[in-house]
C-alpha positions in Angstrom: 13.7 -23.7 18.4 13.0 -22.8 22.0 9.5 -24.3 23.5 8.7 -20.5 24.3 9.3 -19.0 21.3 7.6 -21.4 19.5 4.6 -20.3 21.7 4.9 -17.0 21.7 4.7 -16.9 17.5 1.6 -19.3 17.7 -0.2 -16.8 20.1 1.2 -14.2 17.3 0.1 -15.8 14.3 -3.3 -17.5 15.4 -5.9 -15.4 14.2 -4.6 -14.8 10.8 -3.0 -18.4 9.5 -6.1 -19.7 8.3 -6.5 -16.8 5.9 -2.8 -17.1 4.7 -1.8 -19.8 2.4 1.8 -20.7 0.3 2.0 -18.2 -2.8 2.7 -20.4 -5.9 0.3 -23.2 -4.4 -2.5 -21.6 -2.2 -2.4 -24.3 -0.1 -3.2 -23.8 3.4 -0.2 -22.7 6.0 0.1 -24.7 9.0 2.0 -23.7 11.7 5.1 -26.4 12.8 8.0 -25.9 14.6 7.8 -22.4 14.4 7.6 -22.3 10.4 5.2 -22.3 8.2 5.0 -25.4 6.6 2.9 -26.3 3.2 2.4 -29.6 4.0 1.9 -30.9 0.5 4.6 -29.6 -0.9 6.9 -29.7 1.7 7.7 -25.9 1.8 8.3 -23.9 4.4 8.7 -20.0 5.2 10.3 -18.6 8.6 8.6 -16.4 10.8 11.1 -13.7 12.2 11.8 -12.8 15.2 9.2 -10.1 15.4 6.8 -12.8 14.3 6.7 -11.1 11.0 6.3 -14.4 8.1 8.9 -14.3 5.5 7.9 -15.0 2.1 11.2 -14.4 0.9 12.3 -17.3 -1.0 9.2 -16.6 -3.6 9.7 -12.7 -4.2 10.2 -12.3 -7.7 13.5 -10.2 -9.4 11.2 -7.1 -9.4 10.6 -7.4 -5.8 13.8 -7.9 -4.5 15.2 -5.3 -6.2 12.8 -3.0 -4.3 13.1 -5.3 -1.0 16.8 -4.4 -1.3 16.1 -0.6 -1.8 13.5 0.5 0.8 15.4 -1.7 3.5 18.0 0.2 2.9 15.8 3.7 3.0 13.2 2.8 5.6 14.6 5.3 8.1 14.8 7.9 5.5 11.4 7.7 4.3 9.6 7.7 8.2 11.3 10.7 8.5 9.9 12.0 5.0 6.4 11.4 6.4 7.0 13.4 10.5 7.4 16.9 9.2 4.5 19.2 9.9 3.6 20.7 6.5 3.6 16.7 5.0 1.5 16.1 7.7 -0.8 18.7 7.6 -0.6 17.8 3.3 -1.9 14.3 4.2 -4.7 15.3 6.2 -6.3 17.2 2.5 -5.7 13.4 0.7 -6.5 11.4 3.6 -9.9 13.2 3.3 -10.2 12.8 -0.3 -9.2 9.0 0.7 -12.2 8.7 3.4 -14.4 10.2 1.3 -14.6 6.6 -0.7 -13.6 4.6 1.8 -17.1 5.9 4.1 -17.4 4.7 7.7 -18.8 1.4 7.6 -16.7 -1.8 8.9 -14.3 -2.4 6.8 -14.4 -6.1 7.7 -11.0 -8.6 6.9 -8.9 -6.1 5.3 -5.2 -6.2 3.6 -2.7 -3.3 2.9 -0.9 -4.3 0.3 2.9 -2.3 -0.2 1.7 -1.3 3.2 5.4 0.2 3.9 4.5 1.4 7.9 0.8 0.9 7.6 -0.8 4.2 6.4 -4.2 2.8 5.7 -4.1 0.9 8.7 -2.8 4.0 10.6 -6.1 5.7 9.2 -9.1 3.4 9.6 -7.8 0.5 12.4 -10.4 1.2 14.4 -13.0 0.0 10.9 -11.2 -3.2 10.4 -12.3 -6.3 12.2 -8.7 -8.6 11.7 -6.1 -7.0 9.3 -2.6 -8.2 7.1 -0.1 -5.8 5.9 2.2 -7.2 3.4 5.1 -5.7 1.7 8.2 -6.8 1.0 10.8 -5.0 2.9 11.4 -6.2 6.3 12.5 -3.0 7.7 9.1 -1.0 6.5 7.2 -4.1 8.0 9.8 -3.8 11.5 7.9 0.0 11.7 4.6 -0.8 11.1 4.8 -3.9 13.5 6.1 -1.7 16.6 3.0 0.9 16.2 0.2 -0.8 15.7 -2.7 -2.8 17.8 -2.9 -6.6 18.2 -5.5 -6.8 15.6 -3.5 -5.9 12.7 -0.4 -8.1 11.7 2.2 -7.8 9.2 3.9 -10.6 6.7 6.7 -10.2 3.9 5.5 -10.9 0.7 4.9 -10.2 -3.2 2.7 -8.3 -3.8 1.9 -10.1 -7.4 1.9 -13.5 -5.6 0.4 -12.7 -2.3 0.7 -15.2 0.2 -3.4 -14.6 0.9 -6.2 -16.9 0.5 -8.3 -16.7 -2.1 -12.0 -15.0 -1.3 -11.0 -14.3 2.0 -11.0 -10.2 2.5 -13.8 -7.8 2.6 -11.4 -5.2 2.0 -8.2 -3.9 0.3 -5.8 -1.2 0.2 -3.0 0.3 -1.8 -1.7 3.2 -0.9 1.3 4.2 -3.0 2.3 0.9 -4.4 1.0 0.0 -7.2 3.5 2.7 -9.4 6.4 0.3 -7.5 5.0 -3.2 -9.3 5.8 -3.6 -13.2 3.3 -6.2 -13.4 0.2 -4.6 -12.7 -2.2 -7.0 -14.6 -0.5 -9.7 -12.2 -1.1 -7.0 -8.9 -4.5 -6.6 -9.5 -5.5 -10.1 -10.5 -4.2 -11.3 -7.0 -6.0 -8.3 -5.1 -9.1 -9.6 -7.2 -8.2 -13.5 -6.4 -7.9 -12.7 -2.4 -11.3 -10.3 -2.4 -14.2 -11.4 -1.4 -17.1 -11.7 -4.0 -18.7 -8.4 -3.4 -15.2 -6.8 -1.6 -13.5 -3.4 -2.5 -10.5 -2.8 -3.7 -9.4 1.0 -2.9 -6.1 2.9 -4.0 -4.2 6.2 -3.8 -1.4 6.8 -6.4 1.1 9.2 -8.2 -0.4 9.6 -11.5 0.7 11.5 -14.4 -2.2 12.3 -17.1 -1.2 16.0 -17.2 1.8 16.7 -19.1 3.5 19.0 -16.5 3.9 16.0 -13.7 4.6 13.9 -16.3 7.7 16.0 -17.6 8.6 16.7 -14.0 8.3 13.1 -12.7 11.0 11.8 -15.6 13.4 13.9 -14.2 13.0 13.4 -10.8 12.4 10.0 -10.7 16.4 9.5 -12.0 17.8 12.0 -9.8 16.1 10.9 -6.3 18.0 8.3 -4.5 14.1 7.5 -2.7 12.6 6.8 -5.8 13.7 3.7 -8.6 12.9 5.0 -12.2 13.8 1.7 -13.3 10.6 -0.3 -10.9 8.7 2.6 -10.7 5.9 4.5 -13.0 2.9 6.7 -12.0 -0.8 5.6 -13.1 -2.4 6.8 -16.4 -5.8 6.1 -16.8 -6.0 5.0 -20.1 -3.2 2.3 -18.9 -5.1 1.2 -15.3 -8.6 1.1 -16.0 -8.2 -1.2 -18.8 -6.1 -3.4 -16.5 -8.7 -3.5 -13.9 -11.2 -4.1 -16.4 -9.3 -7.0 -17.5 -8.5 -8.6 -14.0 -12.8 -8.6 -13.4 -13.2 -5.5 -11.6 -16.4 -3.5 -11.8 -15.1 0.1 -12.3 -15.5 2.4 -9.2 -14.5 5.8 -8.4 -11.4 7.8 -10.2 -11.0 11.4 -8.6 -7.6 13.2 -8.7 -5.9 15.5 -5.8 -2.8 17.4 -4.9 -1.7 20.1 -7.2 0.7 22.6 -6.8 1.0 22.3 -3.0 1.6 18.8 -3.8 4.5 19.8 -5.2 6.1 22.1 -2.5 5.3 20.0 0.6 5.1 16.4 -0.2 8.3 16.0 -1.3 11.0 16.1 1.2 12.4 13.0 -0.5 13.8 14.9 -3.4 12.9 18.3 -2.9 15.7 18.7 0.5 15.2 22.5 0.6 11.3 20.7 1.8 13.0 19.9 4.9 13.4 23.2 6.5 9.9 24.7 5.9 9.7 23.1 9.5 11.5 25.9 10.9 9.1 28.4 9.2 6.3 29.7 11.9 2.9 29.6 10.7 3.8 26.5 8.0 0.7 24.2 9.0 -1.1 27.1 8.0 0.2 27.9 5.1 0.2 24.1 3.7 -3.3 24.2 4.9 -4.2 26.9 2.9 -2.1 25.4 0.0 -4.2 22.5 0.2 -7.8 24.5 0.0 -6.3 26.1 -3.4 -5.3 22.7 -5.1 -8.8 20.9 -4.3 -10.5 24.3 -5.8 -8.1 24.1 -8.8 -9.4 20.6 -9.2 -12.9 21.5 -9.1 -12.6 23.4 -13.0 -13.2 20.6 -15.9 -10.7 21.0 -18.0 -8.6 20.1 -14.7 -10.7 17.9 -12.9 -7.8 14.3 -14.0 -4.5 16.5 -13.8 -3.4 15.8 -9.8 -0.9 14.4 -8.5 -2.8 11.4 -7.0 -5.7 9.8 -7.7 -7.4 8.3 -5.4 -9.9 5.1 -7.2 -12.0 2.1 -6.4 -13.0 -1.1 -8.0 -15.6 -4.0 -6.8 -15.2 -7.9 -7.3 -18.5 -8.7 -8.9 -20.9 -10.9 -7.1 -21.8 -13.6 -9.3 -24.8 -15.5 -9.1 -24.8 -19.0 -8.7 -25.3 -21.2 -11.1 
C-alpha cells in the first residue's frame, strides 16, 4: 500500500483505535500496514478507502443478509428521509427523543445501526469523540461524507461490536434493534462497551396495540424496504425483560407517532406518500398531524399504543469490592 495512503488512514483512524478492539477477542487493534491487525491472533480487518474499517469477515448470517439488503437500498431509503412532511414528522419524535437524551455532554458516544447517522445528525455538537457502526457499507459511505471530523464510522455487527469494553459514556439506537434477531446478544454488547454509569438510549417501531400490529404483518411482506424475515417491532413485555437480563437498570419507556405516523412516515411502502410533496401547505398540515398524535397519547388507556417508543436503560455503577 502506498506510503500516503497509509498516512492519510492513520491521521483518519487515530483518535478512535484505542477504543476499538477485534470482535470475537476484544483485543486491542493496532494499526499496521494500513490494516488493522490483532496482533495476538494474527487477524486483520481492511480499512476502505474512505477510511471506513471493515469488520466484514466476522458479520454473522443475520447480518449479512441485511448488509446485502440496505446496500442495495441505501439510495432509496435517503430519499425516504428528504421529503418535507417526513421531515417536518421527525422534528415531533426528534423532540420526544431530546426530551430523554437532555443537553448535557454526551461524552464518547456510539450509534449503533447508525444507517447515515441520525443520532449523530441530532446531537454532534454533545458528543466529545463519536463511532457509528452498521453493517452496510453504502449507509456508512452517506454518513461518512456529511459529517464532522469528530465522528467516524466502522462496519460492523451490531451483536459483536468491534468496541472496547467500558469505553462509552453514551449509546444510541435509532431504528435498529427491530433489524437484530438476537436482541439478548445486542443489548449485552451495548451493556459490555458502556461505561459503568453510561446510558443506553433507543427509538423503535413497536407494536403493543393490536392495530400496528395487524398492519405491520402485512406490510412488512409486501415492502421491498423492509425484511419480515430479520425484522420485528419491540413489545414491551419482550424487551424490558431482555434488558433486565443483560444488567440494565430500567429507564424511561414513552410511546409516539400515531395516526400521522402512519400517513407521513412511510414513503417506503406507502408510494402514494411521495407526492404529498407537491401539496402546498403540507409542513403544516404534518405539523398539525403531529400535535394530534402526541395529544392522543396523552389519554391512559393509550398512553403504550404508538408507533415508536422512545426508552432508556443505565449500566449500573457497582461498587468496589
Amino acid at each position: 500500500m502506498p506510503a500516503d495512503l497509509v498516512m492519510n488512514k492513520v491521521s483518519a483512524l487515530e483518535e478512535i483505535i484505542p477504543l476499538l478492539c477485534s470482535p470475537s477477542s476484544h483485543v486491542q487493534l493496532k494499526l499496521v500496514d494500513g490494516t488493522l491487525t490483532d496482533i495476538e491472533h494474527n487477524t486483520h480487518f481492511e480499512i476502505n478507502s474512505e477510511s471506513i474499517p471493515i469488520f466484514a469477515n466476522e458479520l454473522s448470517g443475520d447480518a449479512q443478509i441485511q448488509q446485502q439488503h440496505y446496500d442495495q437500498i441505501a439510495d432509496a431509503y435517503a430519499n425516504n428521509l428528504d421529503y418535507p412532511h417526513t421531515k417536518e414528522y421527525l422534528q415531533y419524535l426528534d423532540g420526544v427523543l431530546s426530551d430523554e437524551v437532555g443537553e448535557q455532554s454526551l461524552g464518547i458516544c456510539a450509534e449503533i445501526c447508525c444507517g447515515t447517522g441520525e443520532a449523530f445528525d441530532l446531537y454532534q455538537s454533545q458528543i466529545e469523540t463519536g463511532i457509528g457502526i452498521d453493517i452496510s457499507t453504502a449507509m456508512l459511505s452517506y454518513a461518512q461524507k456529511k459529517h464532522p471530523k469528530h465522528l467516524h464510522f466502522i462496519q460492523g455487527d451490531a451483536t459483536a461490536l468491534p468496541l472496547q469494553s467500558n469505553s462509552f459514556d453514551t449509546v444510541f439506537i435509532l431504528g435498529g434493534i427491530h433489524h437484530v434477531p438476537e436482541r439478548i446478544a445486542l443489548f449485552k454488547e451495548v451493556f459490555r462497551v458502556l461505561k459503568p454509569g453510561g446510558k443506553f438510549i433507543y427509538r423503535e417501531p413497536v407494536s403493543d396495540f393490536w392495530l400496528w400490529k395487524f398492519l405491520r404483518a402485512i406490510i412488512y411482506r409486501i415492502s421491498p424496504i423492509l425484511d419480515h424475515d430479520t425484522e420485528a417491532p419491540l413489545l414491551f413485555a419482550e424487551t424490558v425483560p431482555l434488558l433486565d437480563d443483560a444488567g440494565f437498570e430500567r429507564g424511561e419507556w414513552k410511546t409516539c407517532g400515531f395516526l400521522g405516523f402512519c400517513v407521513f412516515m412511510n414513503s417506503d411502502v406507502l408510494f402514494f406518500n411521495r407526492l404529498f410533496r407537491f401539496i402546498p401547505g403540507i409542513r403544516a398540515i404534518t405539523r398539525w398531524s403531529a400535535k394530534f398524535d402526541s395529544w392522543c397519547l396523552t389519554f391512559n388507556s393509550l398512553k403504550r399504543s404508538g408507533l415508536q417508543v422512545v426508552g432508556s436503560a443505565v449500566k449500573p455503577i457497582t461498587n468496589p469490592k
